[in-house]
Phi, psi and omega in degrees: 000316165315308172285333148002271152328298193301327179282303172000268209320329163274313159327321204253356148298276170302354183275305207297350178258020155002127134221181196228139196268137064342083162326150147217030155295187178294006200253343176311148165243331159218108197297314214285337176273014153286353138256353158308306164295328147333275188317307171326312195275331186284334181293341167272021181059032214210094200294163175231178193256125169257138210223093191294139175062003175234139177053048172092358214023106195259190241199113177250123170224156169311099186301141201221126168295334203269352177284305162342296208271347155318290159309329198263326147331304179304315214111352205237131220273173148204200193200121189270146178201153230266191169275336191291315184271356175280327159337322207272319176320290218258029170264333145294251193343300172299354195251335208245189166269030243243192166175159190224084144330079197299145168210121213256343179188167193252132207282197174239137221213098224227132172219135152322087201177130203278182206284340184263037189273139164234137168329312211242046213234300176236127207318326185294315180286339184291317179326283199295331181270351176286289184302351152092044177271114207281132182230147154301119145284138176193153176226207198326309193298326177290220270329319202252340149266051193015059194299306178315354188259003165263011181226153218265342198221132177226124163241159180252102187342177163274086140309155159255073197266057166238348162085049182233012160063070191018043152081002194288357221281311196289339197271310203261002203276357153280306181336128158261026171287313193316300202291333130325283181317315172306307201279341186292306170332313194261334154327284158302338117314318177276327167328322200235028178069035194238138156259018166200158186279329192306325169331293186303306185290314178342285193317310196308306185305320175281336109010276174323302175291330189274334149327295197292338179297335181237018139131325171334151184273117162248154176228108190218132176264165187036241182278006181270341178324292186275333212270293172302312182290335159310290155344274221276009164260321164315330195319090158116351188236108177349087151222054219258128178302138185301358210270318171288295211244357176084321196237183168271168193278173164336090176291011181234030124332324184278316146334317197271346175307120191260096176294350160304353198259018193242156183272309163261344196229146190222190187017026170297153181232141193255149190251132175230026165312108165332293156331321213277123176262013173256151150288321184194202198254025173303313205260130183245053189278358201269331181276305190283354157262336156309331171267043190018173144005298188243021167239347199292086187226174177208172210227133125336133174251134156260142213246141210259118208279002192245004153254333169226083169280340178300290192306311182311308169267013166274354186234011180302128187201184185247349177227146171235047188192104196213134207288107159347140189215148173252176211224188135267002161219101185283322191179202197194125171311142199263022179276316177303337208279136161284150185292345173279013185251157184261115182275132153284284182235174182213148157285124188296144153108323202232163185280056169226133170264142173270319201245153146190193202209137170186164195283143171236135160064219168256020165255151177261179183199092191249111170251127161265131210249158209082177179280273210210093175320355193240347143217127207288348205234008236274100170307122138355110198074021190238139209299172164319156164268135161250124180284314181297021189264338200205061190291007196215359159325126190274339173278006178254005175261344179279352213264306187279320187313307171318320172280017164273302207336281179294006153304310197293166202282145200313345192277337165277324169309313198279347143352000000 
């Protein structure tokens, strides 16, 4: 009869030891606002388990109502389960290639972008506002009063900081968003005592490197990927076409680039044809557009989670062959790449990274090639993404594994 009781009394132990599961497989109903709810519970003061590899790498928390009700608000499935069975989970995680991630407080989450900027223009503010992750916009004026140290994770709009107003001239330079753009720039430059814009992003770009040097997450898409680095090899040195800036660039440019001074790429050749809508041969959307569409895809590398968990949770999906999106930087010759960056994904068949990752100081630094992981080809002027059209998207989940990211506890980071 005693053991009896006893056995009662643990059941009824492990059901009050609750906790609550976050698929993040194919059984999910909405991945990407399932990461909203992470975040949500860590902003309540309340850590969470990140469970690399296993089931999509899904997502454990301490049950709670207000988590329940999150979920059920969101739309985002989960599943209560005893203690006996998270014992089984992470018994599985220890046996497998699984690995159980703390993610200890919710980062502060700051974008890049100028004041004429539209929300649905770039994947990242769409991403965070879909998933109801809350973020700071701010541009030139933070950056250069030193705003950026008040934040833990910063991406970058598809910018230009080579100061050629993204390459747009020949198509664009009657418009008037383009000629907006031009006058907010040199506005905004003689503001801060620069007589050329190009000048000002410099100033900006080394801003930037010294945030990740001292420890911040940076994240950037498309042309801001190639564009900083270009800047910061550039640094200080004219290269700008008279068609940008009135006068000529360096004819001793090609000497003065340091490529030591880049966050990822080195030996790049830079193109200046004005007219030319590429910056250098870093970027290989010209190759991703020969293939078209429907052969245009990138493959996930895999990574061993309980020795490289940092990579490992930058590629957490439910899939690991995800459909190709083109850019104004599509993707990155991997010949350009330093050999100390981490490739993430790659195009199977060609000497191209979609993805990658690397240490600057005590800062990371994760560049993604392309526009709108949802649309491949995304033109000027062409509507908005609707995300809940694409709530399970895998390429807008590598976009929040990054905003996780940094969450996790400092001991995983350093990895």
């Amino acid at each position: 009869m005693k053991r009896f009781l006893l056995l009662i009394l643990v059941v009824i132990s492990m059901a009050l030891n609750a906790e609550i599961l976050i698929p993040m497989g194919e059984s999910q109903t909405n991945h990407l606002k399932a990461y909203g709810v992470a975040f949500y519970t860590l902003a309540q003061g309340t850590e969470v388990q990140w469970l690399l590899n296993y089931r999509g790498g899904s997502f454990l928390i301490p049950e709670h109502d207000y988590v329940v009700s999150k979920c059920n608000i969101m739309g985002v499935s989960y599943e209560m389960i005893s203690s006996a069975e998270s014992a089984s989970i992470f018994q599985t995680i220890q046996e497998n290639n699984m690995e159980a991630v703390k993610l200890e407080k919710e980062p502060s989450i700051a974008v890049y972008a100028p004041p004429n900027f539209q929300p649905w223009d770039d994947a990242v503010t769409m991403a965070l506002t879909y998933a109801e992750i809350p973020f700071t916009v701010l541009w030139d004026d933070e950056v250069l009063t030193g705003q950026l140290k008040e934040y833990d994770w910063l991406h970058l709009h598809h910018e230009d900081f080579t100061g050629q107003y993204g390459k747009f001239y020949s198509s664009y330079r009657n418009t008037e968003w383009y000629q907006t753009t031009v006058a907010v720039n040199e506005t905004m430059a003689k503001k801060h005592g620069y007589d050329k814009v190009w000048k000002l992003k410099h100033a900006i770009a080394s801003q930037i490197k010294s945030f990740v040097s001292n420890g911040g997450f940076l994240f950037a898409m498309c042309a801001a990927v190639d564009t900083i680095d270009i800047a910061l090899a550039a640094l200080n040195v004219d290269i700008v076409p008279p068609e940008f800036d009135g006068d000529a660039y360096d004819p001793n440019y090609k000497q003065k680039l340091d490529y030591d001074n880049t966050f990822a790429f080195e030996n790049f050749r830079l193109i200046m044809n004005p007219t030319d809508y590429e910056f250098s041969n870093i970027d290989a959307s010209n190759y991703a557009k020969l293939r078209g569409a429907e052969a245009d895809y990138f493959q996930l590398f895999s990574f061993s989670a309980k020795y490289d968990p940092v990579p490992t949770m930058l590629t957490q999906c439910h899939v690991n062959m995800i459909d190709g999106f083109l850019g104004q930087t599509t993707s990155f010759q991997k010949k350009t790449i330093k050999e100390s960056v981490i490739l993430l994904a790659e195009v199977p068949g060609a000497e191209e990274a979609k993805y990658l990752h690397g240490n600057l100081g005590k800062g990371t630094f994760t560049f993604y090639g392309g526009h709108d992981p949802e649309d491949y080809q995304h033109r000027i002027g062409d509507p908005e993404t609707i995300l809940e059209l694409h709530k399970h998207s895998p390429g807008y989940r590598l976009i929040l594994n990054n905003v996780l990211f940094p969450a996790a506890e400092k001991k995983k980071l350093k990895t």
